[in-house]
Every structure is written in structure tokens, then in C-alpha cells.
C-alpha positions in Angstrom: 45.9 68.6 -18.6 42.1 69.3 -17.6 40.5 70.7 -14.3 40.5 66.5 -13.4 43.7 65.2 -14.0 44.2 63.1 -16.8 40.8 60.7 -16.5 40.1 58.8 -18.9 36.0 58.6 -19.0 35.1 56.3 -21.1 36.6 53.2 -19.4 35.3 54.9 -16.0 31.6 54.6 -17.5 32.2 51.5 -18.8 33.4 50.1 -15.4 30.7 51.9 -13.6 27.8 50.6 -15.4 29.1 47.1 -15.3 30.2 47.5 -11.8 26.5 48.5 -11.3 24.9 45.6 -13.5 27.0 43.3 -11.3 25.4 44.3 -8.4 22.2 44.6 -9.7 22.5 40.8 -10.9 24.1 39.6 -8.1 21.5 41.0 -5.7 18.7 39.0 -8.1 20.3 36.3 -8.6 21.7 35.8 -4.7 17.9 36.3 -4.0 16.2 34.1 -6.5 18.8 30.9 -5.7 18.9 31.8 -2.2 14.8 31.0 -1.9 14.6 28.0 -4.4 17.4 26.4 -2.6 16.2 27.3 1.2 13.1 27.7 2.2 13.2 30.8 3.8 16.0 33.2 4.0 16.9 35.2 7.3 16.6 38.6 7.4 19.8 39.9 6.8 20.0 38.0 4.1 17.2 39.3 2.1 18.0 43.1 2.9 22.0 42.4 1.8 20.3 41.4 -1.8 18.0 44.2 -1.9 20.5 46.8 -0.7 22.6 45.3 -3.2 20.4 45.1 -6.0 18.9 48.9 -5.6 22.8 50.4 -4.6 23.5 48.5 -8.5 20.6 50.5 -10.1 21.8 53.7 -8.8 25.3 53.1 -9.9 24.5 51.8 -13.3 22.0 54.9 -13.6 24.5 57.5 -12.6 27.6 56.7 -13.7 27.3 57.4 -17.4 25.7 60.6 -16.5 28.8 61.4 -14.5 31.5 60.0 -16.5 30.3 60.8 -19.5 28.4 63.5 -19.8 29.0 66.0 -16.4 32.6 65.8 -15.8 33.7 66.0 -19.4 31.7 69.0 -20.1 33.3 71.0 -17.0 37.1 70.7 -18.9 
């Protein structure tokens, strides 16, 4: 058994990433139907998408480099 239990890292870095390319498209996508549908968006609404859509590139960024490379390499 490793220092982590018994992870199984690539299905974590696969779920990451596509966890954070879900984000990512729904943040783009929310914002790009949300203004050719409405005229203008409130407020909220156009910092939810862009929260969402930067928190997505930061998970899809790091999660391979945590999954798969960092953690396995401290076993």
C-alpha cells in the first residue's frame, strides 16, 4: 500500500481534466448563448461564467500535474 492509500491516478487525472474542460466549456458556452439569446446579461451572471470558465482552466491545468506526475513520484 503507498504513502496515499490505494489511489488509482490515472482515472483521477482523467476525471480532473474533464471535470475541468466541463467547466471551462460550460463557462463559454453559458456566456456565448446567454448574450445571443438576451441582450444583456446581469452581472452576476457574467462573473458565474467567468469564474467558471478560469476555475476550469486551472483544474484542467493542474490536475494531470498532480495526479500524474507529483503524487505518484512521492510513493
Amino acid at each position: 500500500m503507498g504513502r496515499y492509500g490505494n489511489l488509482d491516478y490515472p482515472l483521477l487525472v482523467k476525471a480532473g481534466f474533464l471535470t475541468g474542460l466541463s467547466l471551462f466549456t460550460l463557462g463559454a458556452g453559458g456566456e456565448l448563448i446567454g448574450s445571443m439569446l438576451f441582450e444583456t446579461l446581469p452581472a452576476w451572471e457574467h462573473t458565474l461564467f467567468l469564474y467558471s470558465e478560469a476555475l476550469g482552466l486551472v483544474v484542467a491545468f493542474f490536475t494531470p500535474w498532480i495526479f500524474g506526475v507529483l503524487l505518484p513520484l512521492t510513493e
